[in-house]
C-alpha positions in Angstrom: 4.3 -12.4 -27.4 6.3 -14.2 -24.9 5.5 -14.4 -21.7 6.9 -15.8 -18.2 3.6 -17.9 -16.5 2.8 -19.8 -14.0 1.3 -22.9 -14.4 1.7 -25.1 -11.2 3.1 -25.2 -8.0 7.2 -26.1 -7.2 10.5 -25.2 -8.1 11.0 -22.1 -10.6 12.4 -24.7 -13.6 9.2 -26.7 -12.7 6.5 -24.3 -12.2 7.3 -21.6 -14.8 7.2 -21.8 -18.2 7.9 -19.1 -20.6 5.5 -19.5 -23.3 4.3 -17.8 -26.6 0.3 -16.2 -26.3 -1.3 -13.7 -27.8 -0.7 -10.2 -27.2 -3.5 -8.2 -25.2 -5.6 -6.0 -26.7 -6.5 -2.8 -24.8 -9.9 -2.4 -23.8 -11.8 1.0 -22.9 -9.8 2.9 -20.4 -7.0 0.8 -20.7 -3.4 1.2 -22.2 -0.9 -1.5 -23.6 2.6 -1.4 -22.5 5.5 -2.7 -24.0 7.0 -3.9 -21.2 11.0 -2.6 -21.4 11.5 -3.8 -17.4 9.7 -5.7 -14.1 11.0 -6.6 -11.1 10.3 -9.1 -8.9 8.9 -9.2 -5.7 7.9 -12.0 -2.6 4.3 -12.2 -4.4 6.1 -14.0 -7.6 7.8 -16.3 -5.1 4.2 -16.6 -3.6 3.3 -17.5 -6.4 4.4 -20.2 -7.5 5.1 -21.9 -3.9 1.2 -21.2 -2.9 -0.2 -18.4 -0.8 -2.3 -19.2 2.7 -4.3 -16.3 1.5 -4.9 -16.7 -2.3 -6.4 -19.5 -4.7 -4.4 -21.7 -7.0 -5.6 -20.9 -9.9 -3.2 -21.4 -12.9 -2.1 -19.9 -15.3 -0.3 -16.8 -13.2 1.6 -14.1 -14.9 2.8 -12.4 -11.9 4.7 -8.9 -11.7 3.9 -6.1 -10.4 7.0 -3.5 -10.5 6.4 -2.2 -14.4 8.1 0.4 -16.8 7.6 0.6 -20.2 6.5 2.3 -23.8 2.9 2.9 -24.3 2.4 0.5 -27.5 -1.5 1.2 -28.0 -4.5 2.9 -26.6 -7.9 1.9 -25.7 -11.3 3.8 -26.2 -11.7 7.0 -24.2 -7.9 7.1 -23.2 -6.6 11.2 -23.8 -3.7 11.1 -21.7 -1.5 8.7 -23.0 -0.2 8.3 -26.8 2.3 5.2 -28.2 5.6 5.9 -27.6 5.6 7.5 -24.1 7.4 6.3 -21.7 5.3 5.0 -18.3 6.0 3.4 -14.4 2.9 1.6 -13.3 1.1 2.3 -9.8 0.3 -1.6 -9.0 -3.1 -0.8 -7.5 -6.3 -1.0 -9.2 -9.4 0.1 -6.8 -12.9 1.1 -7.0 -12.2 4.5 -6.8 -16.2 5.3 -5.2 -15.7 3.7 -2.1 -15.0 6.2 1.6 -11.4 4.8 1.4 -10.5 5.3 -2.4 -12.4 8.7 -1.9 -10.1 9.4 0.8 -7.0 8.5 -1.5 -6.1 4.9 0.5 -6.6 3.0 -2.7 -5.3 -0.2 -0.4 -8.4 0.2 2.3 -10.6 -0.5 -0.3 -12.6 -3.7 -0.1 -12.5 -4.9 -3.8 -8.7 -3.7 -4.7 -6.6 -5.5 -7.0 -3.1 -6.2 -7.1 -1.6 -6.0 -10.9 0.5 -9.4 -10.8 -1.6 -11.3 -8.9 -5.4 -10.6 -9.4 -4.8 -8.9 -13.0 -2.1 -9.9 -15.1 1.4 -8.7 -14.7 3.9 -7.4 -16.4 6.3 -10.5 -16.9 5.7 -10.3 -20.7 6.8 -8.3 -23.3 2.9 -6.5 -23.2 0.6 -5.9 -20.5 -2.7 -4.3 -20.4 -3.1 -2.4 -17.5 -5.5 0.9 -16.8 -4.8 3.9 -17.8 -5.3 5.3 -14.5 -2.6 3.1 -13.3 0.2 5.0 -15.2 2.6 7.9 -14.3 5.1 9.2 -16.4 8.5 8.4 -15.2 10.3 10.3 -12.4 13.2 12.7 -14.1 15.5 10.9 -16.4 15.2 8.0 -14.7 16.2 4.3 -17.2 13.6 2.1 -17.5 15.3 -0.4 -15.1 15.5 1.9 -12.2 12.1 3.1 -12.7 10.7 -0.7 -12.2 13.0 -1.3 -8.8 11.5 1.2 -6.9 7.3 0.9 -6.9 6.4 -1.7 -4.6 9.5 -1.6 -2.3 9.6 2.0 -1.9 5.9 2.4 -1.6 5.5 -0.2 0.9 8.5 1.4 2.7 7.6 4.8 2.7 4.1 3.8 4.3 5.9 1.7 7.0 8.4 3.7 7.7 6.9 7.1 7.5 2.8 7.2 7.4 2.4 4.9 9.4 6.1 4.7 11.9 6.3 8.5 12.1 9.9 8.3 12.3 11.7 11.5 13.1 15.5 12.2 12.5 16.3 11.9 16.2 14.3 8.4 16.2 16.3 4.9 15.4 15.1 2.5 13.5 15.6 -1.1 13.2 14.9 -2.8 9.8 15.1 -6.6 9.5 16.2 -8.4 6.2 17.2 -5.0 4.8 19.1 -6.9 2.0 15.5 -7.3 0.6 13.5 -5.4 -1.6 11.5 -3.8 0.9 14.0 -3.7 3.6 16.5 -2.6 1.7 14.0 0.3 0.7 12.8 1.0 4.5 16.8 1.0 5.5 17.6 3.9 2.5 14.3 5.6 3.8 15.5 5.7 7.4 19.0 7.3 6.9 17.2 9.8 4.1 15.3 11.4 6.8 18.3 11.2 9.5 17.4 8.0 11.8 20.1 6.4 13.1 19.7 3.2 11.3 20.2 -0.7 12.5 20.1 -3.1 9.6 20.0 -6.8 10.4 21.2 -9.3 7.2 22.9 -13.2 6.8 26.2 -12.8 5.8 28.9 -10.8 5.8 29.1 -10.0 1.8 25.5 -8.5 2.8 26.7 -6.6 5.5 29.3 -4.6 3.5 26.7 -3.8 1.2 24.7 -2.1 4.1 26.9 -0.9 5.5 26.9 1.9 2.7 23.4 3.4 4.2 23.1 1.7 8.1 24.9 3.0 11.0 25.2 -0.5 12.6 24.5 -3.6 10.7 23.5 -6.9 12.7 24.5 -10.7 11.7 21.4 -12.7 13.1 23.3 -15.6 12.6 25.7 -14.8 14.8 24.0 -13.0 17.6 20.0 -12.8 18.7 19.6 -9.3 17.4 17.3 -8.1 20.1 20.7 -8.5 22.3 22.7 -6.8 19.6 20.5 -3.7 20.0 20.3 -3.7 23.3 24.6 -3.5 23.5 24.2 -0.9 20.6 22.0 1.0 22.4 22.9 0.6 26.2 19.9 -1.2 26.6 17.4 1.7 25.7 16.1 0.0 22.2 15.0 1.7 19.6 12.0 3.9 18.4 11.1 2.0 15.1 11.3 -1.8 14.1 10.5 -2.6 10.6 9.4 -6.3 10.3 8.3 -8.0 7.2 9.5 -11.8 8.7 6.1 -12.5 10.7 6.1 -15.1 13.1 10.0 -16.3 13.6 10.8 -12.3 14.3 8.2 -10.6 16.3 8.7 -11.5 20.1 12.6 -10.5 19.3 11.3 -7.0 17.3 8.9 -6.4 19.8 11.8 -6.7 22.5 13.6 -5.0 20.5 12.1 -1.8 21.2 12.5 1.1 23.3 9.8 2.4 25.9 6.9 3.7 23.6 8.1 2.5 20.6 6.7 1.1 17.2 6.4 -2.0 15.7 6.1 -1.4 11.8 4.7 -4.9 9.7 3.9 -5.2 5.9 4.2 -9.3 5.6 4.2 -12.3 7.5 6.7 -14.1 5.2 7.6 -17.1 7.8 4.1 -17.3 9.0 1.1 -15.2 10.7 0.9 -17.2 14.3 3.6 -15.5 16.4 4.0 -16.9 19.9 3.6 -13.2 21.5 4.0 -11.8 25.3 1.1 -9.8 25.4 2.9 -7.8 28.4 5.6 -7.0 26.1 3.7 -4.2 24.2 1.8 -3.0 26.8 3.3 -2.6 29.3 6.0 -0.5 27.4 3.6 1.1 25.9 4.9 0.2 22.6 2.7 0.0 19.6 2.3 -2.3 16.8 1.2 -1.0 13.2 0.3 -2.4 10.0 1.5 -0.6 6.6 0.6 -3.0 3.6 1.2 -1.3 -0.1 0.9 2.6 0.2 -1.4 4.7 -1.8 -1.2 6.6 -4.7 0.2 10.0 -2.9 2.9 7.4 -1.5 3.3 6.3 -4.9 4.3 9.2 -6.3 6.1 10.8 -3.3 8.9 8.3 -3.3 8.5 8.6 -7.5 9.7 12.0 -7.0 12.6 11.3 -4.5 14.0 8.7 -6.7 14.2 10.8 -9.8 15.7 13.5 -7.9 18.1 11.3 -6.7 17.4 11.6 -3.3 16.1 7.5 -3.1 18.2 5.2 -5.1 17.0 1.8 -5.7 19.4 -1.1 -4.9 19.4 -3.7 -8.7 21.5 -6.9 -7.8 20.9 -8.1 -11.2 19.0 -7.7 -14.3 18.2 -10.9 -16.4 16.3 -11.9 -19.3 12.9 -13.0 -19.3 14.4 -16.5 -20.1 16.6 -16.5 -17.0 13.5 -15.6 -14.9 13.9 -18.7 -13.2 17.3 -17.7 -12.2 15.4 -14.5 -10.6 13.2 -16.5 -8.4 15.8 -19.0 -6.9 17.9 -16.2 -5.6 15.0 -14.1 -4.3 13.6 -17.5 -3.0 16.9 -18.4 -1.0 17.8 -14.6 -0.3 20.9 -14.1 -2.1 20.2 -10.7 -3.6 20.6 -7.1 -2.4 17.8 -5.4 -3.6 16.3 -5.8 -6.2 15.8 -8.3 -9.1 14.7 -6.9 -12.3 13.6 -8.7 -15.6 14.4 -7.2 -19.4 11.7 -9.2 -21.1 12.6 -7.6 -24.9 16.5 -8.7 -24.1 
């Protein structure tokens, strides 16, 4: 089969090679998809540009956003027959421990992450467990169906687990021409937040302006200032901040008196330069909201296929034009969501 790996660190033309290998066999408990779609995500960028948390071990097939056809079953699977049509929950736990028990699959000590501890789903198979799977939301196409599990997941948990927001509530999401922001923005203004979307350029801030109320150019204006104009200087209730270091002293001050701070990365580093007095004395709060569970999962599964969630693609490539995928996630010129065809 072909496959999209990587095998060292650097550019995408120099660290990923798309390669013939064998084709997985199932083992017990575990299905084979043909993979008919994958999107990308910052992990495949992590990837291949080397992650302060993770070793470099090579090769990487990455992915984690998959939809496909079951192709062939292991030992012991019932549920699943070839020829169905599947959406992958990315999260492969324990499932004995007090937090998998509990249904917070992420909580538990030894999860993995298909994509980057198991083999993802950049290939035209992947063997994943047949646990993992969920038929897809309503008549949702197979492209759709693969834009929406990690971003809309990790939104839902930031935004609404763990943020709480209410429909009288603001919310402030940075880099919501992202995957995830662009999720946590569409999340926001489902549930009736009046929604403030920061972004680069003013192509991106069209695009927004489809599903913010107000949408900030931080190049052009600290957008801590921008929200306090926007807002008479109140703030608002909910930032949503998957930057890291370069954003949080601004986030934090962007909030109002007892608001939340929302975080699910740390993409420009995990050392901000904080003002401790800055949270408590406004007794605002700062949460954390890595990937959501499996009841996440599924919640924003259903949304989407009723057409109450809808996924943001920029583009859909080939898996030979993968590269092209990661340069324009890398450098941010997407909306959304990238998303690979690797049978095309």
């Amino acid at each position: 089969m072909r496959a999209a790996q990587v095998t060292q660190l650097g550019s995408p033309e120099e660290a990923i090679s798309v390669v013939d290998v064998e084709t997985p066999e199932p083992g017990p408990g575990e299905v084979r998809l043909r993979v008919e779609a994958c999107a990308l995500n910052r992990l495949d960028v992590f990837a291949r540009l080397g992650h302060p948390d993770e070793a470099d071990i090579f090769p990487k097939r990455t992915g984690g956003d998959v939809a496909g056809t079951v192709d062939a079953v292991g030992d012991d699977v019932t549920d699943w027959a070839p020829g169905e049509s599947a959406v992958v929950y990315p999260i492969v736990s324990c499932g004995d421990c007090e937090y998998c028990l509990s249904g917070e699959q992420t909580m538990c000590a030894s999860y993995e992450i298909i994509g980057e501890d198991r083999p993802g789903g950049l290939a035209e198979f992947v063997v994943v467990p047949a646990e993992t799977l969920d038929p897809l939301p309503g008549d949702l196409d197979f492209v759709t169906a693969a834009a929406y599990p990690v971003a809309f997941t990790t939104a839902w948990r930031m935004i609404v687990t763990a943020g709480g927001l209410r429909p009288a509530e603001s919310a402030l999401v940075l880099g919501a021409s992202g995957g995830v922001g662009n999720a946590a923005a569409r999340i926001a203004a489902f549930l009736g937040a009046t929604v403030y979307a920061t972004t680069s350029t003013a192509e991106k801030a069209e695009a927004l302006s489809e599903i913010a109320d107000e949408v900030i150019d931080y190049t052009a204006v600290p957008f801590d200032e921008a929200v306090a104009d926007l807002t008479d200087a109140r703030g608002v209730d909910l930032v949503a901040d998957h930057v890291g270091q370069e954003t949080w002293q601004t986030s934090i001050d962007s909030l109002a008196t007892g608001g939340r701070m929302v975080i699910c990365g740390a993409t420009s580093g995990a050392t901000p330069d904080l003002d401790i007095r800055s949270v408590y004395q406004h007794h605002r709060q700062i949460l954390g909201a890595p990937m959501g569970n499996r009841t996440e999962f599924r919640t924003v599964g259903r949304l989407v296929g009723a057409g109450d969630l809808e996924p943001c693609v920029d583009r859909v490539l080939p898996l030979e034009r993968v590269f092209e995928g990661h340069r324009v996630l890398e450098t941010r010129d997407v909306v959304g969501k990238v998303v690979i065809r690797p049978g095309q």
